[in-house]
Backbone as XML, in Angstrom:
<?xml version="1.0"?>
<chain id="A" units="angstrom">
  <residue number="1" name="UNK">
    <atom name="N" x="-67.642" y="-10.519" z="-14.109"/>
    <atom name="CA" x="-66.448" y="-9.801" z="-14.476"/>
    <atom name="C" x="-65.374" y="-10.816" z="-14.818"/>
  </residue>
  <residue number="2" name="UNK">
    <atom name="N" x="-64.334" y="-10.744" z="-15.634"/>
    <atom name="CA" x="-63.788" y="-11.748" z="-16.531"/>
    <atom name="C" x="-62.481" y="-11.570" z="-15.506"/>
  </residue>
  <residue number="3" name="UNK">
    <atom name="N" x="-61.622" y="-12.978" z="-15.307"/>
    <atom name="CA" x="-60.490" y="-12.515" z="-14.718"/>
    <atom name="C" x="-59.733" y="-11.872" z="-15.475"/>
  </residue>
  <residue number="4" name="UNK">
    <atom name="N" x="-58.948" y="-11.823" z="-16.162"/>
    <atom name="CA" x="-58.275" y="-11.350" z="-17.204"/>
    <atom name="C" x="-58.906" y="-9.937" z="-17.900"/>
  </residue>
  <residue number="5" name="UNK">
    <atom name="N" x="-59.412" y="-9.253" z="-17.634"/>
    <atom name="CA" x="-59.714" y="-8.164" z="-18.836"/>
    <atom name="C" x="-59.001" y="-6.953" z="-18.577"/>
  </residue>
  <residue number="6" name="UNK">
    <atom name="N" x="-58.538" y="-6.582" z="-19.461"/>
    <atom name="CA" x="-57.848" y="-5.734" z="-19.834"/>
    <atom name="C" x="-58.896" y="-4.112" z="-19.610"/>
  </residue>
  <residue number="7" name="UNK">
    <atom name="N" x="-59.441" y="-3.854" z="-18.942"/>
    <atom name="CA" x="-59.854" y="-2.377" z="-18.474"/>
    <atom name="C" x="-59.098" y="-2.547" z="-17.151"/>
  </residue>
  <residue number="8" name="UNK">
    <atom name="N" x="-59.060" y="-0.906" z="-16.792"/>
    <atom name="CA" x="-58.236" y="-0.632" z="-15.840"/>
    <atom name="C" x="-59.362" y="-0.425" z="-14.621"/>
  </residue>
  <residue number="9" name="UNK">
    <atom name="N" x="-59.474" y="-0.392" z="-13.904"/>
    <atom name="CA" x="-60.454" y="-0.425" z="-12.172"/>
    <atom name="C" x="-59.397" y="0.950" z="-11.527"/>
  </residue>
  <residue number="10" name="UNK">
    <atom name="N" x="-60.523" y="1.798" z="-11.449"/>
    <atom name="CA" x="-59.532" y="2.486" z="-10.471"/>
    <atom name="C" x="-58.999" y="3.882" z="-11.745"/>
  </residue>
  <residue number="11" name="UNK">
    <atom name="N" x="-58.247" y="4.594" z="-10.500"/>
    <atom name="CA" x="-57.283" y="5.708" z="-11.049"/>
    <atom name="C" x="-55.962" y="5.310" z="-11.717"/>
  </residue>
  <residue number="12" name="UNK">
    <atom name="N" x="-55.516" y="3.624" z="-12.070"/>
    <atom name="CA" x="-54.423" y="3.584" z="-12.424"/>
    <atom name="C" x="-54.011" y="4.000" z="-13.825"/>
  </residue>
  <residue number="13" name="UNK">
    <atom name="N" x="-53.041" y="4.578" z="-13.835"/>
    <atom name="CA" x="-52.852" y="5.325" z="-15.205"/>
    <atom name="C" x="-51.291" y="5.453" z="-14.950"/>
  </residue>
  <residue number="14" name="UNK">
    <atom name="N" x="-50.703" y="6.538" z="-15.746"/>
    <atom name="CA" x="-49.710" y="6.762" z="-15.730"/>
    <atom name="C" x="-49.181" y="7.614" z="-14.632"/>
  </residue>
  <residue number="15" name="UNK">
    <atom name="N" x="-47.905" y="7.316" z="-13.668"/>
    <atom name="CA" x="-47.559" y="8.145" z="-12.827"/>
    <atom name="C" x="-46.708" y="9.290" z="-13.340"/>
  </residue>
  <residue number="16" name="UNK">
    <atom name="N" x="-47.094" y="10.131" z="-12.623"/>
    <atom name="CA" x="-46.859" y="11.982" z="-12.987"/>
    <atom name="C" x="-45.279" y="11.946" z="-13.298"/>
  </residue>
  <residue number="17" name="UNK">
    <atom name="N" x="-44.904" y="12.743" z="-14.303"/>
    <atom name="CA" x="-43.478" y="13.116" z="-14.494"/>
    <atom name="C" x="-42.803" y="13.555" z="-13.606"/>
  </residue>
  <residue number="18" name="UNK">
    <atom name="N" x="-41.392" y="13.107" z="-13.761"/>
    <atom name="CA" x="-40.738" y="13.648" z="-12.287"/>
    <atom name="C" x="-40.175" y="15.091" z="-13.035"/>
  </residue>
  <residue number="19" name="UNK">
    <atom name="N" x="-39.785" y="15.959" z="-11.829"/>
    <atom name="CA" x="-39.403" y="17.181" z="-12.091"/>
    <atom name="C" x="-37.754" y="16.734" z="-12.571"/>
  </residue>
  <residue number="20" name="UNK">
    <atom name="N" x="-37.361" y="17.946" z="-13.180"/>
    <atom name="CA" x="-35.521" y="17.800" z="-13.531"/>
    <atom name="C" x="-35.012" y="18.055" z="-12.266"/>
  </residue>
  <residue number="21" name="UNK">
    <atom name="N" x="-33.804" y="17.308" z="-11.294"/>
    <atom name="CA" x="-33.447" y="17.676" z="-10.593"/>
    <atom name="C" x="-32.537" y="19.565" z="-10.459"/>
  </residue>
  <residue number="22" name="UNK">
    <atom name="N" x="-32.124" y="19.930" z="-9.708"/>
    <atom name="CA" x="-31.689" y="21.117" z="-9.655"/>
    <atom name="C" x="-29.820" y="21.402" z="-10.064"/>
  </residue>
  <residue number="23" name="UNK">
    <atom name="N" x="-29.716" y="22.251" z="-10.981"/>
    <atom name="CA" x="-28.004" y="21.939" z="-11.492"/>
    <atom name="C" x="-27.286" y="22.697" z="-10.744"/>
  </residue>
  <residue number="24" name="UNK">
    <atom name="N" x="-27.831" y="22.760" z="-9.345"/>
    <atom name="CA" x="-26.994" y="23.863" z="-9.023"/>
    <atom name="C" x="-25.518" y="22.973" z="-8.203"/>
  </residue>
  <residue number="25" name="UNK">
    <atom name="N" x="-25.939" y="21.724" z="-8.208"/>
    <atom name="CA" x="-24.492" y="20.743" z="-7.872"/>
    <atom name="C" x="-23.818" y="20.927" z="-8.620"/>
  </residue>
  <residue number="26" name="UNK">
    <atom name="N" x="-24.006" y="20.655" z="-9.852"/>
    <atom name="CA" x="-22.972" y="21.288" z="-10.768"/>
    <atom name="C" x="-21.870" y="22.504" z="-10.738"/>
  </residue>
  <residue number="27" name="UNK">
    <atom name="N" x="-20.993" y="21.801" z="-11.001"/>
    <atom name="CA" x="-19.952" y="23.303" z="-10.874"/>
    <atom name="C" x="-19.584" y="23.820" z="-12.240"/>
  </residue>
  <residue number="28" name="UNK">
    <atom name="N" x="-19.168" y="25.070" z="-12.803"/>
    <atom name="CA" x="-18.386" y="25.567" z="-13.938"/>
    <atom name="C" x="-17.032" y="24.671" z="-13.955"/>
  </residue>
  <residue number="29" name="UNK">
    <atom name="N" x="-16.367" y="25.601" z="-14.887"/>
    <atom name="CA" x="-15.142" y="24.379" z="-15.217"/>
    <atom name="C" x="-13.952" y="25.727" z="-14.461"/>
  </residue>
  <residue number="30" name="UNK">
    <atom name="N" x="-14.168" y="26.836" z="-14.357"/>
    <atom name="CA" x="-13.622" y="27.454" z="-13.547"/>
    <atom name="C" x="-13.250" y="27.164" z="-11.928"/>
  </residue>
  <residue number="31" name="UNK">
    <atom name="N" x="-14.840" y="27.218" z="-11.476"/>
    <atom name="CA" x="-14.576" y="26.476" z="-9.870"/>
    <atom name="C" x="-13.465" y="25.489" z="-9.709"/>
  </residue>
  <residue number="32" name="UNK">
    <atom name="N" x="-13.781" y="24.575" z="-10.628"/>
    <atom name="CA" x="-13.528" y="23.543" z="-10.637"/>
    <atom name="C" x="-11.875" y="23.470" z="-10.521"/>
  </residue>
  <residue number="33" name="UNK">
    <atom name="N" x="-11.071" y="24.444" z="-11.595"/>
    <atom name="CA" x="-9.621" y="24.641" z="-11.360"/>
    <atom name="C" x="-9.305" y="25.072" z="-10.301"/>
  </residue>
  <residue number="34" name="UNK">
    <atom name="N" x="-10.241" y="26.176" z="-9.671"/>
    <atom name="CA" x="-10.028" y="26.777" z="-8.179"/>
    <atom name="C" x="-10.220" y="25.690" z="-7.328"/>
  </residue>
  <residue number="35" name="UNK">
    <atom name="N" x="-10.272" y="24.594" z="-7.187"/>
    <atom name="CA" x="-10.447" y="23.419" z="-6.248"/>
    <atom name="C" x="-9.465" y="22.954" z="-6.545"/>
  </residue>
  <residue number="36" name="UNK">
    <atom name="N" x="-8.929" y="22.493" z="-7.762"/>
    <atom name="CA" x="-7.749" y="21.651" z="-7.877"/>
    <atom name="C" x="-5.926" y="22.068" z="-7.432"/>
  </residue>
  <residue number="37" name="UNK">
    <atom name="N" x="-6.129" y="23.767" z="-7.488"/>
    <atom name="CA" x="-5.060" y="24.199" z="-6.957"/>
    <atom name="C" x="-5.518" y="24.912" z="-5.517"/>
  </residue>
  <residue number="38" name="UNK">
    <atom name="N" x="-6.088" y="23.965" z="-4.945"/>
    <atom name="CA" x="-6.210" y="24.739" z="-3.284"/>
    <atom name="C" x="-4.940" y="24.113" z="-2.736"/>
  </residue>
  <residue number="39" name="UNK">
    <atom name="N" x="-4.190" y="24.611" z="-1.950"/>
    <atom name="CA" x="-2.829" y="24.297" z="-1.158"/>
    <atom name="C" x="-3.456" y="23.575" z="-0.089"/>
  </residue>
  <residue number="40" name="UNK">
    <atom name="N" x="-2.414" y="22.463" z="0.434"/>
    <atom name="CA" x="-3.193" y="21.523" z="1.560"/>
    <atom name="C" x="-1.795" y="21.477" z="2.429"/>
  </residue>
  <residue number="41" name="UNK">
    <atom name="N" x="-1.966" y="22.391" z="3.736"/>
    <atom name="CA" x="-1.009" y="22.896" z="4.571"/>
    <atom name="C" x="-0.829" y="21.844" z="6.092"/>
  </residue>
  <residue number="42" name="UNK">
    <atom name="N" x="0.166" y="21.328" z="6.159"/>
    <atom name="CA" x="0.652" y="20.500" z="7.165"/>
    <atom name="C" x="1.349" y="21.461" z="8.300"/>
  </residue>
  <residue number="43" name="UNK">
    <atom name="N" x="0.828" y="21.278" z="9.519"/>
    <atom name="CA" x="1.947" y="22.430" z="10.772"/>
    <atom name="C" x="2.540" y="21.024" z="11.400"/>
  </residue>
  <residue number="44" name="UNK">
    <atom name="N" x="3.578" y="20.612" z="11.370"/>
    <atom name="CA" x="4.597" y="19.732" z="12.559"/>
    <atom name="C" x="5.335" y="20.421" z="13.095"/>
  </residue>
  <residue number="45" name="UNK">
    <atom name="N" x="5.362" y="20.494" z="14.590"/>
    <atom name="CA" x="6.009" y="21.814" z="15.607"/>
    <atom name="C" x="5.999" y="23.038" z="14.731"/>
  </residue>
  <residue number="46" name="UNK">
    <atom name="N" x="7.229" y="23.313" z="14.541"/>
    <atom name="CA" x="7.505" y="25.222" z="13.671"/>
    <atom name="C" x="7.700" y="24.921" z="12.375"/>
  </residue>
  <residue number="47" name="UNK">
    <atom name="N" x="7.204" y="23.735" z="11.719"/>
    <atom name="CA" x="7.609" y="23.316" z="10.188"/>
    <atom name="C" x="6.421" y="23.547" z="9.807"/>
  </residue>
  <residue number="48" name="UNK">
    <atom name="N" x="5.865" y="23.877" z="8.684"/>
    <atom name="CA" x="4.810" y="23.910" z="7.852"/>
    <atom name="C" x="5.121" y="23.135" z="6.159"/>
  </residue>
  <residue number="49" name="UNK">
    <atom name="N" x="4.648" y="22.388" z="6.038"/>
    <atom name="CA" x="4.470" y="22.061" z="5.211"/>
    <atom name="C" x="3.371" y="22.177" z="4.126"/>
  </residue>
  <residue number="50" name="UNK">
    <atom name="N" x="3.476" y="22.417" z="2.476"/>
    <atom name="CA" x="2.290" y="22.783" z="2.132"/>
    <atom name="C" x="2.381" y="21.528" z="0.736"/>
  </residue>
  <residue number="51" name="UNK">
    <atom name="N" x="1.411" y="21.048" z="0.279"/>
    <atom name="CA" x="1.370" y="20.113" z="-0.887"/>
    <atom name="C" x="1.066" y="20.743" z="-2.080"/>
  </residue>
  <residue number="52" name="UNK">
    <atom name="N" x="1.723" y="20.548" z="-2.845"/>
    <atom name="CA" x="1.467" y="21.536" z="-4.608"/>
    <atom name="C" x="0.548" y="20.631" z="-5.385"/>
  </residue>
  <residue number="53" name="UNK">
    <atom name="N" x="-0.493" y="20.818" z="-5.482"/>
    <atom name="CA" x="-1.257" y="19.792" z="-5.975"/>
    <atom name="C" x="-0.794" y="19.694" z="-7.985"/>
  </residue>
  <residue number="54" name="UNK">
    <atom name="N" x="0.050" y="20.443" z="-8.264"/>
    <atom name="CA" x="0.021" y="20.739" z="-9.516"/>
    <atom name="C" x="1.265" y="19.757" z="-9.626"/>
  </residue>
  <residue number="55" name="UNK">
    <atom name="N" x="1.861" y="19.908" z="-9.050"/>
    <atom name="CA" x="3.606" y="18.950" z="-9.002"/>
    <atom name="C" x="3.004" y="17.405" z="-8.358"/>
  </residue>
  <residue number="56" name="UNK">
    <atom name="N" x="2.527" y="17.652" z="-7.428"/>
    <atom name="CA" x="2.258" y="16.377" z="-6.304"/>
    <atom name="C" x="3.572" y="16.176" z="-5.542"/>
  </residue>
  <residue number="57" name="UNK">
    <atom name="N" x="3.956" y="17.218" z="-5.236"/>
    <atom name="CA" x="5.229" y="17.429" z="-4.079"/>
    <atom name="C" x="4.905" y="18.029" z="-2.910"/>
  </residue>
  <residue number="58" name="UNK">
    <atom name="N" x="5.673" y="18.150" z="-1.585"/>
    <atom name="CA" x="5.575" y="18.597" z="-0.826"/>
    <atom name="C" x="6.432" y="19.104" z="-0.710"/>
  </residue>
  <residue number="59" name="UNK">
    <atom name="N" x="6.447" y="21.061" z="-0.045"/>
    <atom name="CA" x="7.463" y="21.634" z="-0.062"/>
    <atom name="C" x="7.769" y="22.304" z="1.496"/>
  </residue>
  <residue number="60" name="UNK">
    <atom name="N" x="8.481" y="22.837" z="2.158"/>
    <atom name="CA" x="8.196" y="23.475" z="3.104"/>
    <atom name="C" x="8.374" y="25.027" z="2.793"/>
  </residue>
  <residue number="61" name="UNK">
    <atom name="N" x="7.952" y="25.744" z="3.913"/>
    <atom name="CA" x="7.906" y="27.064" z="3.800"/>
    <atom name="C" x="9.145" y="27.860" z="4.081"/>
  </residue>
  <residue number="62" name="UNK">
    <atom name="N" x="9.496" y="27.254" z="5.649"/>
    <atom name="CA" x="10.583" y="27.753" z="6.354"/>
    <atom name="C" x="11.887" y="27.030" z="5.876"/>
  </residue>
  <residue number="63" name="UNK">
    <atom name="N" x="12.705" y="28.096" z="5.939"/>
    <atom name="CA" x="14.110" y="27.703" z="5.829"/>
    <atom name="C" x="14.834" y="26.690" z="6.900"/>
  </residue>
  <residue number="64" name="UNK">
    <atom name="N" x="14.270" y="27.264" z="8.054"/>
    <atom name="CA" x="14.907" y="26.702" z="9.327"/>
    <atom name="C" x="14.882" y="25.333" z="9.337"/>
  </residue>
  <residue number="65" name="UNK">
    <atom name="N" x="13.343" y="24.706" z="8.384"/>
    <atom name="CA" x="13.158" y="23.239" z="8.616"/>
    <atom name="C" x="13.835" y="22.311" z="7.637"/>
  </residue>
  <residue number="66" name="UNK">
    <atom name="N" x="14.484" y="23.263" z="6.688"/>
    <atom name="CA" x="15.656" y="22.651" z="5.081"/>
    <atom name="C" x="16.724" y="22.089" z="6.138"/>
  </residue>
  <residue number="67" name="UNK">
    <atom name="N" x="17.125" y="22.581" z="7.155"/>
    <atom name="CA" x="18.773" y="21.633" z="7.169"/>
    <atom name="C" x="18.465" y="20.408" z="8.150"/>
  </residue>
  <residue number="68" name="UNK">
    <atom name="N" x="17.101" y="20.336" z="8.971"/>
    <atom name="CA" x="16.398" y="19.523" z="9.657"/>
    <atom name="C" x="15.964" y="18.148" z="8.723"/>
  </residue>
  <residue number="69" name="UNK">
    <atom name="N" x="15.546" y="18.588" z="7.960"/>
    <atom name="CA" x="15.128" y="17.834" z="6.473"/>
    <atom name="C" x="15.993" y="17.421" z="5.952"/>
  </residue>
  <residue number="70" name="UNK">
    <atom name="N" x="17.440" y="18.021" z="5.716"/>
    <atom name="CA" x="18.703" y="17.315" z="5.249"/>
    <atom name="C" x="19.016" y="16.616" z="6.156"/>
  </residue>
  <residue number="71" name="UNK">
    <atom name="N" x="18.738" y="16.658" z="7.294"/>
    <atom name="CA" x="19.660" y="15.606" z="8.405"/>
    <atom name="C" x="18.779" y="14.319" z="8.065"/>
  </residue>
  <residue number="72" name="UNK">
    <atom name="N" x="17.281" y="14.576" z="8.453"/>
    <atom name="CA" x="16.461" y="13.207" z="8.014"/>
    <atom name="C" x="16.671" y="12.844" z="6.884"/>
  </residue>
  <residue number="73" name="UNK">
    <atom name="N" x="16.859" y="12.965" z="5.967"/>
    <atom name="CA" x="17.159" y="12.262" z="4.582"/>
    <atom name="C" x="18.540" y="11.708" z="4.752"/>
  </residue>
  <residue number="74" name="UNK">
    <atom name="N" x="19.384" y="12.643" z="5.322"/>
    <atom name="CA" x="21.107" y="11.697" z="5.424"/>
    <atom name="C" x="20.869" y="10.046" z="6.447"/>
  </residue>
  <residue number="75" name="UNK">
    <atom name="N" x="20.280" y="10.525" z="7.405"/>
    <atom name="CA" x="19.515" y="9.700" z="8.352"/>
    <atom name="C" x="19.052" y="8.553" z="7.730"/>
  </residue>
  <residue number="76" name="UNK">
    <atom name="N" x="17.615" y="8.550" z="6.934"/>
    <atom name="CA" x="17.116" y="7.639" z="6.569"/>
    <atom name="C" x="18.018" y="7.054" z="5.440"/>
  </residue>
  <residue number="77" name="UNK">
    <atom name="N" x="18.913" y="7.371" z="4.392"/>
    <atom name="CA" x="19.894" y="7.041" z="3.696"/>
    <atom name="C" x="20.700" y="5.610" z="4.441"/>
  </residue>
  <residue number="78" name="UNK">
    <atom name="N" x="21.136" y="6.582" z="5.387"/>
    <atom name="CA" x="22.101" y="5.420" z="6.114"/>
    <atom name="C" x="21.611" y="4.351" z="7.067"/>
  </residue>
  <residue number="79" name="UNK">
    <atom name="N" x="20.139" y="4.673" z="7.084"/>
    <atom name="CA" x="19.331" y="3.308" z="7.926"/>
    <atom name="C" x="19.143" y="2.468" z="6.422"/>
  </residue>
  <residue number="80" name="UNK">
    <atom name="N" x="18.521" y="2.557" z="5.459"/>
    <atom name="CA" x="18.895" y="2.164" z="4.459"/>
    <atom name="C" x="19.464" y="1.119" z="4.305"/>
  </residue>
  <residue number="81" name="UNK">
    <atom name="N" x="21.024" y="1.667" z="3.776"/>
    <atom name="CA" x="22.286" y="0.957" z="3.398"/>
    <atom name="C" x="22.526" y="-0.339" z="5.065"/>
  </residue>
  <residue number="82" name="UNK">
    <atom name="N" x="22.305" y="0.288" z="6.108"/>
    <atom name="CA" x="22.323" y="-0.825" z="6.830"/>
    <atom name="C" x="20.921" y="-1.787" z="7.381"/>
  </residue>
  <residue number="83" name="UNK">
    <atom name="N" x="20.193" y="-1.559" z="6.883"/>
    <atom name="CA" x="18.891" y="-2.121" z="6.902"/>
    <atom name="C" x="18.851" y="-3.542" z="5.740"/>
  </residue>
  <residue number="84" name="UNK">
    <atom name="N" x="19.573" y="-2.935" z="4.237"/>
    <atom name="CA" x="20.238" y="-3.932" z="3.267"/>
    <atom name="C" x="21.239" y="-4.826" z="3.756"/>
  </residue>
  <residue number="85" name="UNK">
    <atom name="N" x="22.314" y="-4.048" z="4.238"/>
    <atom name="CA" x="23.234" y="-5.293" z="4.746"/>
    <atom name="C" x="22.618" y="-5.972" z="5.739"/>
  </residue>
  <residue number="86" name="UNK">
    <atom name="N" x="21.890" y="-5.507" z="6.394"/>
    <atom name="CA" x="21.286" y="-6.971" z="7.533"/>
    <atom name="C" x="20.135" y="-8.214" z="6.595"/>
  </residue>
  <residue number="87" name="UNK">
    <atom name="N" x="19.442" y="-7.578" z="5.916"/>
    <atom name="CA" x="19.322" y="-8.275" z="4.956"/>
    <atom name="C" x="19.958" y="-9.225" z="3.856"/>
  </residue>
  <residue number="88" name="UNK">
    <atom name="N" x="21.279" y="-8.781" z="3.537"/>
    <atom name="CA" x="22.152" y="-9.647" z="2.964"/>
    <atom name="C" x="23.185" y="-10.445" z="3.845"/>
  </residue>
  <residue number="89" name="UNK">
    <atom name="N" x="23.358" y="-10.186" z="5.196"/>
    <atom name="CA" x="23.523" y="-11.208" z="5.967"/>
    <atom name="C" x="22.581" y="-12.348" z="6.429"/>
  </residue>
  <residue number="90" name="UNK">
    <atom name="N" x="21.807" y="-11.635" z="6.717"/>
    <atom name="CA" x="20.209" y="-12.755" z="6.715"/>
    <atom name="C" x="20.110" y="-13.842" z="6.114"/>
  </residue>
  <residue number="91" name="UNK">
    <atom name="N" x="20.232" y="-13.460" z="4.806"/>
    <atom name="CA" x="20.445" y="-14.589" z="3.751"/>
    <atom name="C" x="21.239" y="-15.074" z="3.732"/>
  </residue>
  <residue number="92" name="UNK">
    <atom name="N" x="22.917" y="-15.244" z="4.287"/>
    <atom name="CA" x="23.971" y="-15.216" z="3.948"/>
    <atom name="C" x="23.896" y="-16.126" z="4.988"/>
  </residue>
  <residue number="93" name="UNK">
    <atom name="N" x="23.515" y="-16.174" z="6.472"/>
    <atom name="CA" x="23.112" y="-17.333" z="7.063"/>
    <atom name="C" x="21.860" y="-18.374" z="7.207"/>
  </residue>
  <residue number="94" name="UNK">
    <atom name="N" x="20.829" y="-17.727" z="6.657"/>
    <atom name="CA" x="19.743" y="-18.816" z="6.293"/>
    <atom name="C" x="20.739" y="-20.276" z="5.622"/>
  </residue>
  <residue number="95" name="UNK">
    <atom name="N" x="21.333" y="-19.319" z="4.004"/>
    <atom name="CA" x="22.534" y="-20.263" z="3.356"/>
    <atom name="C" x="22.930" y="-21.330" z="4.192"/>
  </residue>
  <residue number="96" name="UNK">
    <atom name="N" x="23.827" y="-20.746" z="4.718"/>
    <atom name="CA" x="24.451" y="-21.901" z="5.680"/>
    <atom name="C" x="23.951" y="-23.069" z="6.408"/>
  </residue>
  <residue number="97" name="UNK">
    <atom name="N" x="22.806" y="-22.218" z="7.013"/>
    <atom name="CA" x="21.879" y="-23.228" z="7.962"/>
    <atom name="C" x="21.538" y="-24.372" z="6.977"/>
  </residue>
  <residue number="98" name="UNK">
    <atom name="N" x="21.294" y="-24.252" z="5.689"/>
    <atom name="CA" x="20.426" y="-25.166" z="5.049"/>
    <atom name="C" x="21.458" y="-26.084" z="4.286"/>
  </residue>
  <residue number="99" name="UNK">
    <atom name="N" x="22.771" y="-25.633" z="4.560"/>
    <atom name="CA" x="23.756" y="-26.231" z="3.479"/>
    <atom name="C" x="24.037" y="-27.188" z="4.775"/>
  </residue>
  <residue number="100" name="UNK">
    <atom name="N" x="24.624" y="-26.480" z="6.252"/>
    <atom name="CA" x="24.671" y="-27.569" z="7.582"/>
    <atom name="C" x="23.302" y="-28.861" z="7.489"/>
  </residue>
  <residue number="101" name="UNK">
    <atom name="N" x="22.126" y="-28.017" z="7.425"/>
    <atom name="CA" x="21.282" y="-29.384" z="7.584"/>
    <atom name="C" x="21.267" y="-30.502" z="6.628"/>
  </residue>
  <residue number="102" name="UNK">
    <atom name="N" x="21.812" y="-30.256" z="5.236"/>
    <atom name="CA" x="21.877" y="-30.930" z="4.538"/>
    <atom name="C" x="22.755" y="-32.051" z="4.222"/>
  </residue>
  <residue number="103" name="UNK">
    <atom name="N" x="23.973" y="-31.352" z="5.004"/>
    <atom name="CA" x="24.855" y="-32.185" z="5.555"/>
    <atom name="C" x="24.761" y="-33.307" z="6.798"/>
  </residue>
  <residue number="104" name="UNK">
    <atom name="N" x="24.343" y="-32.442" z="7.473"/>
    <atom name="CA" x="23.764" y="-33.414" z="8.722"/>
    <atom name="C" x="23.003" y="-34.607" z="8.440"/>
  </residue>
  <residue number="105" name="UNK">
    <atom name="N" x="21.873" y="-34.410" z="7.225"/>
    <atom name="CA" x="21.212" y="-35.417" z="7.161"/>
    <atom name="C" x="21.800" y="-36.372" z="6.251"/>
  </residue>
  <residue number="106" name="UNK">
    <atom name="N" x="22.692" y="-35.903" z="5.118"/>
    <atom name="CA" x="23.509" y="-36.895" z="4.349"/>
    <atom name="C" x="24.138" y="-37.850" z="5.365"/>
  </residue>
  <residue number="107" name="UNK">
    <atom name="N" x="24.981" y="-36.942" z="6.389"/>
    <atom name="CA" x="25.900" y="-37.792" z="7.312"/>
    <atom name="C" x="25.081" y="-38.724" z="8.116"/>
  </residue>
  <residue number="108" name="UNK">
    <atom name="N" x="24.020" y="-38.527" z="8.639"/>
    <atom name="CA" x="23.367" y="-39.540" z="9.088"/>
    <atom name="C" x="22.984" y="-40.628" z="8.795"/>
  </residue>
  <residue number="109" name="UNK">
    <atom name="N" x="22.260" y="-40.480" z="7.073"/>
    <atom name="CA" x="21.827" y="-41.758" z="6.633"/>
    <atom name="C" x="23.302" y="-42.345" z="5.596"/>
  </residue>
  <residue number="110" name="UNK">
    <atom name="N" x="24.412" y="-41.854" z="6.222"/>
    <atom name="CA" x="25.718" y="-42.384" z="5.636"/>
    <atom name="C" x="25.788" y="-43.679" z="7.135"/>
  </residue>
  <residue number="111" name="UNK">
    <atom name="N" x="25.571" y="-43.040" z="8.436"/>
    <atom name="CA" x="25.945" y="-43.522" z="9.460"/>
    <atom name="C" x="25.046" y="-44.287" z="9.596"/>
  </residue>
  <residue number="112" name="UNK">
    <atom name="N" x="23.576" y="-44.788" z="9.073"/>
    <atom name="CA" x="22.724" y="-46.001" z="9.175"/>
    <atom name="C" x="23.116" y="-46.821" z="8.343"/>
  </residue>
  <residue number="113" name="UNK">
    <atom name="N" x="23.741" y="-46.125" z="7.006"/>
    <atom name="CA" x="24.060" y="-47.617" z="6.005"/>
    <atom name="C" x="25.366" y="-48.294" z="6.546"/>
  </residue>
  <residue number="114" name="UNK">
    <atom name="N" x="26.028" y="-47.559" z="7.322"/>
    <atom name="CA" x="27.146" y="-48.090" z="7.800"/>
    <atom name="C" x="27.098" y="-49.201" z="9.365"/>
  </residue>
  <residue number="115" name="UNK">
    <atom name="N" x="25.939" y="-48.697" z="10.033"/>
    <atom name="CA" x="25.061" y="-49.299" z="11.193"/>
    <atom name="C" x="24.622" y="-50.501" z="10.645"/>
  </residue>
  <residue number="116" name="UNK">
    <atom name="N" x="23.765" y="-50.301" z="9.286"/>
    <atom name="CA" x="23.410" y="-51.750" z="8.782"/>
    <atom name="C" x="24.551" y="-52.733" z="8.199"/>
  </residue>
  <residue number="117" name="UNK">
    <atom name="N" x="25.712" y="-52.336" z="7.297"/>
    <atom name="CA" x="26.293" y="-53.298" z="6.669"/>
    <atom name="C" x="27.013" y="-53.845" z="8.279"/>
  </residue>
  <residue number="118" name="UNK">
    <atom name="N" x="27.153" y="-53.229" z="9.497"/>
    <atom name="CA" x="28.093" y="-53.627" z="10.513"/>
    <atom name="C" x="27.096" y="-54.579" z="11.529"/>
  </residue>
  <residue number="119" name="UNK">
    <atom name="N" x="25.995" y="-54.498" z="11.310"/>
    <atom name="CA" x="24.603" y="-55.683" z="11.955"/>
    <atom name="C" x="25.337" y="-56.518" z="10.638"/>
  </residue>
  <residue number="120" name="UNK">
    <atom name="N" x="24.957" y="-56.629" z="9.989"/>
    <atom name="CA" x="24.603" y="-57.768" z="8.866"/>
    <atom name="C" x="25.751" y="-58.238" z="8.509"/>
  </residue>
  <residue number="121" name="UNK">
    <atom name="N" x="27.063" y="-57.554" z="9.092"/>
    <atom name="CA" x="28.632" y="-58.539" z="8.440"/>
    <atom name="C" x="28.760" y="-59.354" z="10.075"/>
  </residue>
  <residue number="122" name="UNK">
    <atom name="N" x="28.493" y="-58.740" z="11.406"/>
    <atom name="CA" x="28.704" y="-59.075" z="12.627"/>
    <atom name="C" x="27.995" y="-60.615" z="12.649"/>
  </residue>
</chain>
């Protein structure tokens, strides 16, 4: 028997066709809108919140939780504005620090050249 020959030994042949999988994963294009506007509802204590998937906002339901909601927004507003100014003080002394060290170190190697010419005239 030849190494190489080209007859086949055996049942090897071609393996069997696969079946079509099943379309039932598939959705219509209907479903499909009915999924995209499902409401996605948040409960925090007596607030409900619901998400508009069409806007991409969040709205609440209850009235009671609108002037609660205005206080947090006035709230976070004014943490804000002072959250910035500590930030622009921040910087406002980093400044300094680096303008002092810069000084410091000028003045120093002012006070070695002055250390040396007072060795070397002595």
């Amino acid at each position: 028997m030849p190494l190489f020959s080209k007859k086949k030994q055996g049942s090897f042949g071609k393996s069997p066709k696969r079946r079509a999988g099943s379309l039932s994963s598939l959705t219509s294009q209907d479903e499909q809108k009915q999924n995209e506007n499902i409401a996605i509802k948040l409960q925090l204590d007596e607030n409900e919140l619901i998400f508009d998937s069409t806007t991409g906002q969040w709205y609440s339901e209850s009235n009671a939780g609108g002037t609660n909601a205005a206080h947090l927004r006035k709230q976070n507003i004014t943490l804000q504005e002072q959250n910035n100014a500590l930030r622009i003080k921040n910087d406002i002394l980093m400044d300094m620090i680096v303008a002092l060290r810069a000084d410091l170190e000028h003045k120093g190697k002012e006070l070695n050249t002055m250390k040396g010419i007072r060795a070397n005239g002595v």
